[in-house]
Structures are given as structure tokens and as C-alpha cells.
N, C-alpha and C positions, 0 to 999 in steps of 0.2 A: 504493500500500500504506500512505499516512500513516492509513489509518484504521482499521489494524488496531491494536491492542491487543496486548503484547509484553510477558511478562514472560522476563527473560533469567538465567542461573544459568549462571556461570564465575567462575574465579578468577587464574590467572596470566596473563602475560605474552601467552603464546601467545591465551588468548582474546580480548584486545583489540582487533584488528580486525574479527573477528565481532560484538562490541559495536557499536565505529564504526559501523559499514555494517547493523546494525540503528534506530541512531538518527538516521540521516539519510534512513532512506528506510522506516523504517517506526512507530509509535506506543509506547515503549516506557517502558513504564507504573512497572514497578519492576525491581530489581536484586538478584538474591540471589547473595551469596559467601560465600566463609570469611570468620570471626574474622581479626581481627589480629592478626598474629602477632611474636613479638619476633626482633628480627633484630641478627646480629652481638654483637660480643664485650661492648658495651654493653646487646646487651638492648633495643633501642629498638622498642617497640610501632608498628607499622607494618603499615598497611592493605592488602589485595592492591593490584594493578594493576588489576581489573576495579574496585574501590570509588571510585577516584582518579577514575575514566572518568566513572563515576555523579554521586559529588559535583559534580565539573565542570561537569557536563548539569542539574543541577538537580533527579536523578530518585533519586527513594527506594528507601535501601539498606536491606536486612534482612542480616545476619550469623548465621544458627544455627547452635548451637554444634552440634545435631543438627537437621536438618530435619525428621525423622519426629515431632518434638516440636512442630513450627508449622504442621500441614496445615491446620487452619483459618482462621487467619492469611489464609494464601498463599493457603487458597480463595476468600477473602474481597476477593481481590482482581481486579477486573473484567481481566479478558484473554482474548483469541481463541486464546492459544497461547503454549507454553510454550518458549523456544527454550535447549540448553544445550551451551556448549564449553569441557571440562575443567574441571568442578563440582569433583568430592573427595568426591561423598556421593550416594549411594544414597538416589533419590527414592522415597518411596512412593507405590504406584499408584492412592492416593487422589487425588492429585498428578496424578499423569502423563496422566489421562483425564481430569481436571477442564473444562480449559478445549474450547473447540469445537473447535480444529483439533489436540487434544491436544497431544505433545510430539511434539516433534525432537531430533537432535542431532545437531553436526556433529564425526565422529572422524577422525581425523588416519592413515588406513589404508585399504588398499585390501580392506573389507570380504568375505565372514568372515576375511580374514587379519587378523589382530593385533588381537583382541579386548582389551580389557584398559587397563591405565593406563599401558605407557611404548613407544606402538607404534612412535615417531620413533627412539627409542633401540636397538630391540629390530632396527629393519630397518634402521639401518646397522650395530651389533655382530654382524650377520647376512650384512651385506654383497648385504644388495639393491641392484638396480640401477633398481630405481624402486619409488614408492610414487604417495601419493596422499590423496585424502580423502572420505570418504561420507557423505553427507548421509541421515540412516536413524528412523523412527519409532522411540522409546524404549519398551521394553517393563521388564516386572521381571527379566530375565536382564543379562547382563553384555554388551552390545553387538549384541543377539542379533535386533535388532528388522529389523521387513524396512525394505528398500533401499530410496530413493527415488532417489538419482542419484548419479554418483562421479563423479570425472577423475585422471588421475594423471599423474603429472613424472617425471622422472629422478632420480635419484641421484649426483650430480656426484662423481667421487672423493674430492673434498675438500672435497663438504660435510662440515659435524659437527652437531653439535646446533643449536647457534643460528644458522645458515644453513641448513638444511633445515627447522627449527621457523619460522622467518621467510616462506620459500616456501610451506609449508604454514597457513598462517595467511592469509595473502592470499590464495591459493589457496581456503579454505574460506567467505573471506566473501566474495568473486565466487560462487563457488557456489551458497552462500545463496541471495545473492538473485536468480540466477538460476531457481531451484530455487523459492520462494513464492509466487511467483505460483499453478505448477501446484496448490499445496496447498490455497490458497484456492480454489480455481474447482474444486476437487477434479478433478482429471485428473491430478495426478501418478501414476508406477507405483509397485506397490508389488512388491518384489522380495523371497521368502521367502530367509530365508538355510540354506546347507547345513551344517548340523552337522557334516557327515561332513570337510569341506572348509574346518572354519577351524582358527583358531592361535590361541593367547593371546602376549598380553605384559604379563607378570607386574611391578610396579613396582618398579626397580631398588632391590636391597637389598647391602649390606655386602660379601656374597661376591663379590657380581657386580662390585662395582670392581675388582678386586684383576688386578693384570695376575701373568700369569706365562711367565718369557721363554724356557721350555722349549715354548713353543707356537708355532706358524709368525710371522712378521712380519706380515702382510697380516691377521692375527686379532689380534693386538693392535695394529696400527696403525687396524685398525674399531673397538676397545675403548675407545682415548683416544678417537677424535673422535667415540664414540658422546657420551662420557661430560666432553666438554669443559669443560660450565659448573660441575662440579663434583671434577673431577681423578677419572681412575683413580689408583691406586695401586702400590708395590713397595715390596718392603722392602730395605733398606741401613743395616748398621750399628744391627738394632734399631729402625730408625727408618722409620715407612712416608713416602715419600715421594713426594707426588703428582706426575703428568705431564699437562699438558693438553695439548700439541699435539706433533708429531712427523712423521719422513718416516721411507720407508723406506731404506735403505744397499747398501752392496756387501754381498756372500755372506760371511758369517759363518767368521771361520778359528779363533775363536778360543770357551774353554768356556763353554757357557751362560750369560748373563746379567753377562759378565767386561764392564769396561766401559774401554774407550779414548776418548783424547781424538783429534781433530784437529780444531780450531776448534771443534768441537762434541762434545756427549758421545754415544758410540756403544756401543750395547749389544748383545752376542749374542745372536741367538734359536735357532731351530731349524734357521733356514734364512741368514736376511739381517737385517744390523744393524738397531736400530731408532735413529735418530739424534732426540734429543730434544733438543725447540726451547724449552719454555717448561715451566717445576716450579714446584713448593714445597718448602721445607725445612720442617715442620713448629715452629709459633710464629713462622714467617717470611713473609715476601708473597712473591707469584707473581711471578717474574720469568723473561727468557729466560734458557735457558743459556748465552750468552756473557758476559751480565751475573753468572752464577754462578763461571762460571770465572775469571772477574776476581781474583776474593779466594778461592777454594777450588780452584785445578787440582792442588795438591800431596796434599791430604786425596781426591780420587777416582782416582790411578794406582793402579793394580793390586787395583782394590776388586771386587767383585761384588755385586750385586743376589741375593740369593733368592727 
């Protein structure tokens, strides 16, 4: 496949090994991602992880700040095929049929289920027990394109985000390239997808962190580890206070969301404690909660979360 021609369009983390294992095993010509963006309390202008990958490799990076604004650009550039995992931007289909073997992409879901941009997230805060990844022709709808190939994995209890994101990443660029060959020699299937028979997952927005401990335990213990790299939420004292990781406890004796200590901080739910292992105190860093009760066990006796 080194003599296929390859322009590739991703931007985080997760797309980086489908990058890899397109530039080692197959011709890839240029690189499109997001802008740079500023990151942290400094502000520091700082380039995706797909850009990093490119510069590295020697291969030319485009950044639009809208891509509908560079079709010709991008047409203008000799490729067989356009491969993309976790862009950020709605290709236009001047784009998407340009090159010969048009576009791919590879989504992080067990196709029509979890349409959309936060599928990893949406199928453990959902509490699936497996997912997967498909490899699907890009059309102008939102994932809608038909199927070329899938496989799917489990859902380990305790994966969270960034061990299921990491499976699935690997996962998708095995795939790949198992999957390109059929595209080139044209013999892949092409599999319509059912309307009737998918789901979206909508990209995680404000409300959806928000834990609330009037809900069973097994529901917000899949809400942190959906939502690890970026903390759920609760509020205490005015103050929302993030949780990134947690187990679940013994059976709950005591009023919603009341919180006790024993070596760890333990919170009521509906059913069964939620015992939390790592927070934030807002304008403070992430630490475990035995590290918090160090210097704060007297300020959380008899507090409760809302």
C-alpha cells in the first residue's frame, strides 16, 4: 500500500495511532487538523497531537480554521483517498468524493449505534458492556455512511475514558489496515446503515458532568469514569467540586449525598456509597482523597454534597 497516496484529517490524542499505522504502511501525502489551541492557565499556544505526529514525519500540515473555506486547497492536493479519525469539522462533499477511493473514516462505535462526537463516553455513562469501532464511507450526514467493516471488545468495569479511548485507538488502526487493502482492489462490503436502528452521542456538554447523588451508584460511578480526563462534578459548600475516579461502597444508611469518612470519603447515593478516590478543590490540583484528608478531615464531617 506504500503507493497509495493519503491525505489524513484528525486531531486528538485518540487519533494518533491511526496516523502511525497510516504512515508506515501506506503514502501519506499531507495532514489536516485543528488550529492551535491555547492550553492551560498560561495560555500556551499549543498544536494538536495529530500536528506533533506530522511535523515529526516531515509531512505537510494544513490547520483550517474552517475547512469549507480551503476545498480547493485540499483538492489541489494529489491523493487516492481521504482517511479521517476525530476531525472536529464537517467536511464538505466537494471534499469527501474528490479523491479516487473517496473518504473513510474510522468511528470509535459499534455503528448505527452512537452516531455523533463522544461515542466512548456516551457507552460507558450508559454502561455498555462492549463497544467497538467501524470503519464506514463518509457521506454528508453525521456518521450515516455505509459500513465497511467493525470489531468490537468488551467493556472492562473499570475501564474509563482513557483506557477504553486507548483500546479503541489501537483497535481502529489494526483495522484500518486490515480493512484497505479490500478498498483498493475494490471488494470491500458496503453495508447501508438503519436509520431506524441507531443512536447518537451528543458531545459532552456542562449539564452532563454534573453528578447527582440522588441517582443509583452504578450510574454515577459510569459518570466519573465516563468523564475521567476531565472530572465530573458536585456541589459542596457553593463550590463545585470535581471527582475523577471512585469505587462503589457498602449500602447507603445514611441521607443523600451526607458524606463520611473512613480512610476514604464516602458519599450516599440512592442505593450504595460512592467512595471517592481522586478530586479537585477548585483553584487547587487533582489529588487522591487521602492526600485531601491529610489537611481537610475536620472541614468534611457532617457536610453534604447537593
Amino acid at each position: 500500500m506504500k503507493d497509495k497516496k493519503v491525505i489524513f484529517m484528525g486531531t486528538p490524542l485518540f487519533a494518533c495511532p491511526v496516523l502511525e499505522a497510516l504512515i508506515k504502511n501506506t503514502n501519506v501525502v499531507a495532514v489536516i487538523t485543528q488550529p492551535d489551541k491555547e492550553v492551560g492557565r498560561k495560555k500556551i499556544l499549543t498544536p494538536s497531537p495529530i500536528k506533533e505526529i506530522a511535523i515529526k514525519n516531515n509531512i505537510e500540515v494544513y490547520t483550517p480554521l474552517k475547512i469549507k473555506d480551503e476545498v480547493k486547497k485540499i483538492n489541489n492536493i494529489d491523493a487516492d483517498i481521504i482517511v479521517t479519525c476525530a476531525y472536529g469539522q464537517i467536511i464538505p462533499e466537494e471534499i469527501l468524493y474528490h479523491p479516487r477511493y473517496h473518504t473513510i473514516n474510522v468511528h470509535a462505535s459499534l455503528l448505527p449505534k452512537y452516531r455523533g462526537g463522544a461515542p466512548i463516553q456516551r457507552a460507558i455513562m450508559n454502561g455498555d458492556d462492549k463497544t467497538g469501532v467501524t470503519i464506514m464511507y463518509t457521506d454528508k450526514g453525521v456518521d450515516s455512511g455505509d459500513i465497511i467493516s467493525s470489531k468490537s471488545i468488551p467493556i472492562d468495569i473499570d475501564d474509563d475514558i482513557e483506557t477504553l479511548s486507548k483500546k479503541l485507538a489501537n483497535l481502529g488502526a489494526d483495522l484500518l489496515l486490515d480493512t484497505l487493502p479490500s478498498i483498493f482492489n475494490n471488494t470491500c462490503k458496503r453495508i447501508k446503515q438503519s436509520n431506524e436502528e441507531c443512536s447518537f452521542s451528543p458531545i459532552i456538554k456542562r449539564e452532563d458532568e454534573k453528578i447527582s447523588f440522588k441517582d443509583n451508584a452504578i450510574n454515577i460511578y459510569n459518570k466519573i469514569r465516563a468523564l475521567s480526563n476531565i472530572g465530573a462534578y458536585a456541589s459542596l459548600d457553593n463550590l463545585n467540586i470535581k471527582i475523577f475516579s471512585c469505587s462503589i461502597g457498602n449500602k447507603s444508611t445514611k441521607e443523600v449525598g451526607t458524606i463520611t469518612i473512613d480512610k476514604d470519603i464516602n458519599v450516599s447515593t440512592n442505593d450504595y456509597d460512592i467512595i471517592i478516590k481522586e478530586l479537585q478543590i477548585p483553584g487547587k490540583k487533582r489529588i487522591s482523597s487521602k492526600d485531601y484528608l491529610n489537611g481537610n478531615l475536620k472541614e468534611l464531617k457532617g457536610k453534604k454534597f447537593i
